[in-house]
C-alpha positions as CSV (number, residue, x, y, z in Angstrom):
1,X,0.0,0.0,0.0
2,X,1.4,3.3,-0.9
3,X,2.4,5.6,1.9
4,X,0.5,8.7,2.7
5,X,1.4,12.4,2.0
6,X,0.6,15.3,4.0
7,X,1.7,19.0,3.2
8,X,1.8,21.5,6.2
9,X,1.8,25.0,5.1
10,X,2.6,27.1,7.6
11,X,5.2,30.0,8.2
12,X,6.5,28.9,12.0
13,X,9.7,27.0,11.2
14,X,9.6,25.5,14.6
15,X,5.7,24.4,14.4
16,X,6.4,22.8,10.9
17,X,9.3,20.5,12.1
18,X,7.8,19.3,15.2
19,X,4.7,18.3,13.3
20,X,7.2,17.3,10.3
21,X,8.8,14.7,13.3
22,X,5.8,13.5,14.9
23,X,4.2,13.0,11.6
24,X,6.8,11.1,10.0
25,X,6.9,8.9,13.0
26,X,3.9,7.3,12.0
27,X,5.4,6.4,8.4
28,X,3.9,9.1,6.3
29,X,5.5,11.0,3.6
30,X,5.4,15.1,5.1
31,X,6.3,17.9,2.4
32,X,6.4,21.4,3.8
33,X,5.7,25.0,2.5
34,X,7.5,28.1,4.4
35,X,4.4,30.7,3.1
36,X,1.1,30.7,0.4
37,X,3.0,30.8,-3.1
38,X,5.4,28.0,-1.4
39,X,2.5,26.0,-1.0
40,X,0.5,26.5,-3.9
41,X,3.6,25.3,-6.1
42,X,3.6,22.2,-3.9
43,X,-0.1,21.6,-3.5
44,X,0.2,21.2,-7.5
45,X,3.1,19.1,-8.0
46,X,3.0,17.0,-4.4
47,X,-0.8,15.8,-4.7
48,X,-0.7,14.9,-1.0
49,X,-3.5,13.0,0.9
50,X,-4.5,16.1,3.5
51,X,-2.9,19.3,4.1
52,X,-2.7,21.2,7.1
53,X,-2.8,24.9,6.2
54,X,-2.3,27.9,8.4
55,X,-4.5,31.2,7.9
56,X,-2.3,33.6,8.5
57,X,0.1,34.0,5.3
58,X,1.9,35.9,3.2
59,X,2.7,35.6,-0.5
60,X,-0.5,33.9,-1.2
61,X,-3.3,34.5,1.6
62,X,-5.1,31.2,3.2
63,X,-8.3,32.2,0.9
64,X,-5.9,32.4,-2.5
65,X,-4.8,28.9,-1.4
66,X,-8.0,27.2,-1.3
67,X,-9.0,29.1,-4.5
68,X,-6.1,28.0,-6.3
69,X,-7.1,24.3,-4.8
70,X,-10.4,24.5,-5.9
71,X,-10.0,25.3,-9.8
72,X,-8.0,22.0,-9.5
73,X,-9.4,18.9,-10.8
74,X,-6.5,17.3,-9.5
75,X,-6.4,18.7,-5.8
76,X,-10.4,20.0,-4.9
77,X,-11.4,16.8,-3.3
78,X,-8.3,17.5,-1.1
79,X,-9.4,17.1,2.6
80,X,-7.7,20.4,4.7
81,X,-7.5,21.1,7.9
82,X,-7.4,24.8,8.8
83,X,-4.9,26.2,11.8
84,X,-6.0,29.8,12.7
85,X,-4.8,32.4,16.0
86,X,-7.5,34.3,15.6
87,X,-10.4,34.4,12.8
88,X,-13.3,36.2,12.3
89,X,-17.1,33.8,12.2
90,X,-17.8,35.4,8.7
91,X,-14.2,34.6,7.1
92,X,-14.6,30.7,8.4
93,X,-18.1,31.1,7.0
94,X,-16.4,31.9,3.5
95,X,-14.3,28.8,3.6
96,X,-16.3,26.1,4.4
97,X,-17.1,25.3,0.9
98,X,-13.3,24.4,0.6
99,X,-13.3,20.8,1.9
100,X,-12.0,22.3,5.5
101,X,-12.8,19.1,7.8
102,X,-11.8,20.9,10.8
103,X,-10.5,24.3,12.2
104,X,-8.6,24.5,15.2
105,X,-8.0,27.5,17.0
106,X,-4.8,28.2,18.5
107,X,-3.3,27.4,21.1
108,X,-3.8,23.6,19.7
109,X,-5.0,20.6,21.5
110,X,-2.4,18.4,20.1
111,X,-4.6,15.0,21.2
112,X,-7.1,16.4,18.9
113,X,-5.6,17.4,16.2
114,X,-3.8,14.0,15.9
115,X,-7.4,12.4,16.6
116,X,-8.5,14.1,13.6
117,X,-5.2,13.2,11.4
118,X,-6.0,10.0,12.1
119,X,-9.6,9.6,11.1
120,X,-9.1,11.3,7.7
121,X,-5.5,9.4,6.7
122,X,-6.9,6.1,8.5
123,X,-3.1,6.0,10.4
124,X,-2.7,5.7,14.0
125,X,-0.2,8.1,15.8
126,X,1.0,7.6,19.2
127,X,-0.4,9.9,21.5
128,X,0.8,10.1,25.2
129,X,-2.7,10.4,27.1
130,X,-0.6,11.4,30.2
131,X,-2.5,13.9,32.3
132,X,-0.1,17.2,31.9
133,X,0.0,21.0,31.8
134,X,3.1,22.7,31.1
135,X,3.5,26.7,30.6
136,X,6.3,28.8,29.9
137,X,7.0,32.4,30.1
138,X,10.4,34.6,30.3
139,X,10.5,37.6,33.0
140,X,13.6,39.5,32.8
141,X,15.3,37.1,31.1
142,X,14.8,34.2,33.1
143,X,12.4,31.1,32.0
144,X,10.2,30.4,34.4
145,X,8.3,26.9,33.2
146,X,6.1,25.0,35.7
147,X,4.7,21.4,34.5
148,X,1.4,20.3,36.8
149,X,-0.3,17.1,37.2
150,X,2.5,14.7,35.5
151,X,5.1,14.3,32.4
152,X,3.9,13.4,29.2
153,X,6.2,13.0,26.4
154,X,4.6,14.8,23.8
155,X,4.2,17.9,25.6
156,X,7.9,18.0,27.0
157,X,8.9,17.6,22.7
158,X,6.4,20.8,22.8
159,X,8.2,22.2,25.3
160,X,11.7,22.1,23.8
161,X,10.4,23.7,20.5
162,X,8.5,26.3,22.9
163,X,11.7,27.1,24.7
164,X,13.8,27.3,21.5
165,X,11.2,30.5,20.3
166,X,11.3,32.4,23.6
167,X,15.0,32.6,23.4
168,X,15.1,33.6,19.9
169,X,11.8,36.2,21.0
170,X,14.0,37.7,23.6
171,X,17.4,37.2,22.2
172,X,18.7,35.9,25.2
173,X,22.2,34.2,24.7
174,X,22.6,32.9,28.2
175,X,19.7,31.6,29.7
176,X,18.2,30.7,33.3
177,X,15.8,28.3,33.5
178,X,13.4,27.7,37.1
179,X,11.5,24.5,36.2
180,X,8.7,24.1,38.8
181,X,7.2,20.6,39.1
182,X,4.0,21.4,41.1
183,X,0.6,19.1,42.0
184,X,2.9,16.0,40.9
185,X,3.5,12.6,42.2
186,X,6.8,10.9,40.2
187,X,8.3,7.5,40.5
188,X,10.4,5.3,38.8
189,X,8.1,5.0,36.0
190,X,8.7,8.9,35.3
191,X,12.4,8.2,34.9
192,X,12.4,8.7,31.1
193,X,10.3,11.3,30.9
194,X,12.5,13.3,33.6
195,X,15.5,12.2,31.5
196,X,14.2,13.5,28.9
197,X,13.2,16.6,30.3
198,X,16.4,17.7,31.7
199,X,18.0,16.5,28.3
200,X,15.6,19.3,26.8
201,X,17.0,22.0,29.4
202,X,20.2,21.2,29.0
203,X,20.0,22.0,25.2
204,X,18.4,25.3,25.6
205,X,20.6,26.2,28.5
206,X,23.4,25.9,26.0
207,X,24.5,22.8,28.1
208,X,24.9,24.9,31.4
209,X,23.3,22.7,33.9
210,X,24.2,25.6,36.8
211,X,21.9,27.4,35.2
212,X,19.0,25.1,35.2
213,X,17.0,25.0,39.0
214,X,14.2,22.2,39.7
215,X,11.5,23.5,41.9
216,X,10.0,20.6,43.6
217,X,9.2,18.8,46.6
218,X,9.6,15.8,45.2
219,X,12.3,13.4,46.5
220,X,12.1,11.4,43.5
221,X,13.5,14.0,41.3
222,X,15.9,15.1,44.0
223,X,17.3,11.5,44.2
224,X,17.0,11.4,39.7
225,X,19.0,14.2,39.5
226,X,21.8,13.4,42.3
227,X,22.1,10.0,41.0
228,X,23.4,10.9,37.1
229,X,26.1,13.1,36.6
230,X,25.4,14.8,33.5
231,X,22.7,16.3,35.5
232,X,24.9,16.6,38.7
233,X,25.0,20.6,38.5
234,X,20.9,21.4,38.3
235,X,20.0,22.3,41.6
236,X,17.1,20.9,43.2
237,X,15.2,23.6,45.7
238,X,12.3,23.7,47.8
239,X,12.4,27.4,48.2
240,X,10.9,29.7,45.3
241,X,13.9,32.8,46.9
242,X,16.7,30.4,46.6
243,X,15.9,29.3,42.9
244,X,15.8,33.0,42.2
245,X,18.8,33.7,43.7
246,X,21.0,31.2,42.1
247,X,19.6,32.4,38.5
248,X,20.1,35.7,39.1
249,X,23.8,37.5,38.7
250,X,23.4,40.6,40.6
251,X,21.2,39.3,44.0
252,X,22.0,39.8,47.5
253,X,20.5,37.9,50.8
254,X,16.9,38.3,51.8
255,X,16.1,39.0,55.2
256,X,14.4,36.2,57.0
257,X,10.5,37.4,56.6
258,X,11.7,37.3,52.8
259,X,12.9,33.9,52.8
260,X,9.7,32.7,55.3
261,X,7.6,34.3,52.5
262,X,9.5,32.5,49.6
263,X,8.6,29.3,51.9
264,X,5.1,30.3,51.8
265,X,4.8,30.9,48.4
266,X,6.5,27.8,47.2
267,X,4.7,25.8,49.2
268,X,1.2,27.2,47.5
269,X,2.9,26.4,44.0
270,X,4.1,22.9,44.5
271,X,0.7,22.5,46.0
272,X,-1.3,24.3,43.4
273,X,-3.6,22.3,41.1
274,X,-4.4,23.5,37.8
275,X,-8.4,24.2,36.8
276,X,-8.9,22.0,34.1
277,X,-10.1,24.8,32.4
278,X,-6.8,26.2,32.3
279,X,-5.1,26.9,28.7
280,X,-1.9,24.5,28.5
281,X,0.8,27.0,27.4
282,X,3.0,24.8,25.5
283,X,3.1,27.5,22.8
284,X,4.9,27.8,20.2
285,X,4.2,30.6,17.6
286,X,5.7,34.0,17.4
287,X,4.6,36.0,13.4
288,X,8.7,37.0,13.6
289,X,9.9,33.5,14.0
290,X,13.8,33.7,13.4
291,X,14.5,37.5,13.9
292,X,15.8,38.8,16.6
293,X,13.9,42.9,16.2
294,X,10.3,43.0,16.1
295,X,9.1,44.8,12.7
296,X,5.9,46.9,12.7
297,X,4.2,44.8,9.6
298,X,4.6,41.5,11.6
299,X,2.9,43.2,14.7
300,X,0.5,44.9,12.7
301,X,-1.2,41.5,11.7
302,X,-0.6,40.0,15.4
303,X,-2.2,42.6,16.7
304,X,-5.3,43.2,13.9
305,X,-8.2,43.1,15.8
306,X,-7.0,42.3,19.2
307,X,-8.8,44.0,22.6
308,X,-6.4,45.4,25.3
309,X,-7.1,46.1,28.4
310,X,-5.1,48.3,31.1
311,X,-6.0,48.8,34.4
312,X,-3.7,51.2,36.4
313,X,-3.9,54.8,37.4
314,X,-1.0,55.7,36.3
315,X,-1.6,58.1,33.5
316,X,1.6,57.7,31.3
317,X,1.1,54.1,31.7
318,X,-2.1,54.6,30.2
319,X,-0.9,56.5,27.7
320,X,2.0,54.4,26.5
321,X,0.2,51.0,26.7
322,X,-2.5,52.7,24.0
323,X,0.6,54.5,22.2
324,X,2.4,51.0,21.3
325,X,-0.7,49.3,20.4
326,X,-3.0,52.1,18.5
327,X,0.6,51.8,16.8
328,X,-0.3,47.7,15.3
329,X,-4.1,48.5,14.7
330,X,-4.9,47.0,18.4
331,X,-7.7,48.8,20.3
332,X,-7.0,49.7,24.0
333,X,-9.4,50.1,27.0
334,X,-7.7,52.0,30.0
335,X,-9.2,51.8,33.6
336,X,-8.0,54.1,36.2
337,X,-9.2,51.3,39.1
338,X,-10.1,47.7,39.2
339,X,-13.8,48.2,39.7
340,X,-14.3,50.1,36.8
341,X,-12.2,47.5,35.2
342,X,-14.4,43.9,37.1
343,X,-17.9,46.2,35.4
344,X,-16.6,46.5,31.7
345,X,-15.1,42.8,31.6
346,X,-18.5,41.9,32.7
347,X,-19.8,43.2,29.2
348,X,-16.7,43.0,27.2
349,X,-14.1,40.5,26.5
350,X,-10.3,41.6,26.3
351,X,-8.1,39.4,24.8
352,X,-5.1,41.0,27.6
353,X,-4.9,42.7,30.5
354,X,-2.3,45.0,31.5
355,X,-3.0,44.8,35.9
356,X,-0.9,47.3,38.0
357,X,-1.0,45.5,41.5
358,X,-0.8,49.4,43.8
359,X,-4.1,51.0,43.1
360,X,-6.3,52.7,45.4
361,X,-9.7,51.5,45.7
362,X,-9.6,47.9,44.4
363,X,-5.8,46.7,44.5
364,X,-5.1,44.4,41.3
365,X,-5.0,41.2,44.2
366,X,-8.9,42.4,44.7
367,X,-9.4,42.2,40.8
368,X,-7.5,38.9,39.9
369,X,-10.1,37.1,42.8
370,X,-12.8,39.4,41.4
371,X,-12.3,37.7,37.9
372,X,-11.8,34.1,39.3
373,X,-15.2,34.5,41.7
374,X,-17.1,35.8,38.4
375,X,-15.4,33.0,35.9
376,X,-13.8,35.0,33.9
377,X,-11.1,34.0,32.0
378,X,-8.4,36.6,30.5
379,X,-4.8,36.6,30.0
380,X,-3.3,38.7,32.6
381,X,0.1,40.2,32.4
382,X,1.3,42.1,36.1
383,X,2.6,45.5,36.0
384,X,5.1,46.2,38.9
385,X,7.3,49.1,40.0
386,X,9.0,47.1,42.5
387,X,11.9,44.9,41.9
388,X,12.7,41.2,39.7
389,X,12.6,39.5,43.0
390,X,9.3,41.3,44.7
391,X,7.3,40.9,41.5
392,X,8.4,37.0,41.5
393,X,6.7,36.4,44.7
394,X,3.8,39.2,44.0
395,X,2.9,37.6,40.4
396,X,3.0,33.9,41.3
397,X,1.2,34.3,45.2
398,X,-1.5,35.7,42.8
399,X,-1.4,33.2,40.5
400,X,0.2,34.8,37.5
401,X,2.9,34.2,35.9
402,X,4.3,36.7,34.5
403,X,4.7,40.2,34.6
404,X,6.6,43.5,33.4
405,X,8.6,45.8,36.2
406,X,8.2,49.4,35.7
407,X,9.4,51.4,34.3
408,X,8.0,49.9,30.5
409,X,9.4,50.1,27.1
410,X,7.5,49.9,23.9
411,X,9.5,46.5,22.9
412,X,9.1,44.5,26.1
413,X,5.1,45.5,25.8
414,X,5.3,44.1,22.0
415,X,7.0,40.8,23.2
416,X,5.2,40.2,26.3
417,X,1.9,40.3,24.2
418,X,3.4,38.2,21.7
419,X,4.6,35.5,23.8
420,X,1.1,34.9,25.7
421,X,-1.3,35.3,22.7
422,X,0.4,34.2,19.6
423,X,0.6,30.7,20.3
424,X,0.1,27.3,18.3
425,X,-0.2,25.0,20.8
């Protein structure tokens, strides 16, 4: 029987090889296209059994694409599954008559998309089912990931990819990396998986295991890690304050209601159990993928249509969050308190919020509980004038993870918005 062909078309380098990988795995051919003209000219020459075909392109737009497909005898009945960040209901209205079998939205549920892949090429992939949630964010240069509930292959792969495009977001050359390994139970039958996982930092650390730190409670990985001795360096903590000092170059000693409060707040993360409700952040897709400068055309279509919100009463905080994003066609909402902020969620969805945590009236604390008693869910990015190692403890004894320190620059804005929301898995 011949072997099947898919073609991904999409313009993530990193998102195309990983699926290039995990599709191959299963013994089918996988052709790739870097953009819309790329993937016309191979649509027509390849013939492949299903293609997986981002909306957002250039060269030849998503639309032109199916177009093109369409006049084809030879590629119409083409099945095609459609990868979009975000789409309007009246655009995927105009595209259904394109043999689009499914449309995920991103950030992708990997189980589901392979579910689909193999109902329409009648191939089964290997899924690990492992319960897992793993999210990644940088904060002044250091990569703050924290994995909940367990380790499943597939999502530490995602993870390595996802790790590789922060770097290259932030241009970071030497990277820290605090893992934290919270609401998790490990044995001996983790032992791969956790091999495999510190394999994975070590790469992206550039093979500095000093600068890798495990934050667990778990005696398992303590003992893992202590037993080889290619892992011998990464440091194994219980205490959130410690794990920041060790990354950090330029940090002196904490007084003891400091370190008591790291305690504290370690505790409640190793602790913590992720709603299931939660978006898993393994994500992967940044619009400038291999550059190291943000340009304003690749913003301008990541931030088309997007809703900001900022709630601070600061005035030139205001002013410069709707300054950098009035600049990229984004629309910005500012609130000079939190409960003029908690009654205009209540009506309107934001797709970000910019939260200062010192307000009068209703703190941003207040507003974070305000949002989880109502339900609400909304990316939330803390703004804080205090310093790297206050904000730490501040952002994550709120339960956020991550956050900008005042005073802000244009650029970190643009690449803290791109890291949370333009994401493929």
């Amino acid at each position: 029987m011949a072997r099947k062909n898919v073609l991904i078309i999409d313009e993530s380098d990193l998102f195309r090889e990983y699926l290039r990988g995990k599709i191959q795995s299963a013994t089918v051919d996988v052709e790739t296209a870097i953009n819309g003209l790329d993937g016309i000219v191979k649509l027509r020459n390849g013939l492949p059994d299903l293609v997986i075909l981002d909306y957002h392109l250039t060269r030849k737009s998503c639309k032109e694409v199916l177009e093109e497909k369409n006049r084809n005898p030879n590629t119409a009945s083409i099945p095609v599954v459609l990868t979009a960040q975000k789409i309007d209901k009246n655009r995927l209205l105009e595209l259904v008559a394109y043999n689009i079998k499914k449309v995920f939205m991103k950030p992708i549920k990997m189980d589901g998309l392979f579910a689909i892949l193999s109902e329409l090429l009648g191939i089964k992939f290997e899924v690990d089912t492992t319960p897992c949630i793993i999210e990644a964010h940088v904060n002044d240069n250091i990569v703050f990931v924290e994995i909940a509930k367990g380790l499943n292959r597939d999502k530490i792969d995602l993870l390595g990819f996802k790790l590789s495009e922060l770097l290259e977001l932030y241009a970071i050359r030497n990277p820290r990396i605090l893992v934290m390994l919270s609401d998790i139970e490990l044995s001996f039958v983790d032992g791969q998986n956790m091999e495999t996982l510190l394999r994975s930092l070590l790469v992206q650390s550039r093979g500095k295991a000093r600068h890798v730190k495990l934050l667990t409670n778990s005696s398992f990985a303590r003992e893992f890690v202590r037993g080889r001795p290619e892992f011998a360096e990464i440091e194994v903590l219980a205490n959130l304050q410690y794990a920041i000092d060790g990354l950090l170059t330029d940090y002196d000693h904490e007084a003891e209601t400091g370190d008591r409060k790291a305690h504290i707040v370690a505790e409640r993360i190793l602790a913590a159990q992720p709603s299931e409700a939660r978006h898993e952040s393994v994500e992967m897709r940044f619009d400038i993928a291999g550059k190291k400068t943000i340009s304003i055309e690749a913003m301008r279509e990541a931030g088309s249509g997007l809703s900001i919100a900022v709630v601070d009463d600061d005035f030139v905080i205001q002013e410069l969050v709707k300054t950098t994003f009035t600049a990229i066609s984004a629309s910005v909402s500012a609130f000079q308190n939190g409960r003029d902020f908690i009654d205009a969620v209540k009506a309107k969805s934001f797709d970000l919020v910019f939260l200062d945590i010192l307000m009068p009236g209703m703190d941003g604390f207040e507003v974070l509980g305000r949002l989880h008693a109502e339900d609400i869910e909304v990316p939330v990015i803390i703004l804080s004038a205090v310093s790297q190692r206050e904000a730490v403890h501040r952002a994550f004894e709120a339960g956020v993870r991550s956050y900008l320190i005042k005073p802000l620059k244009p650029d970190q804005i643009l690449k803290k918005t791109l890291e949370i929301l333009k994401a493929n898995f």
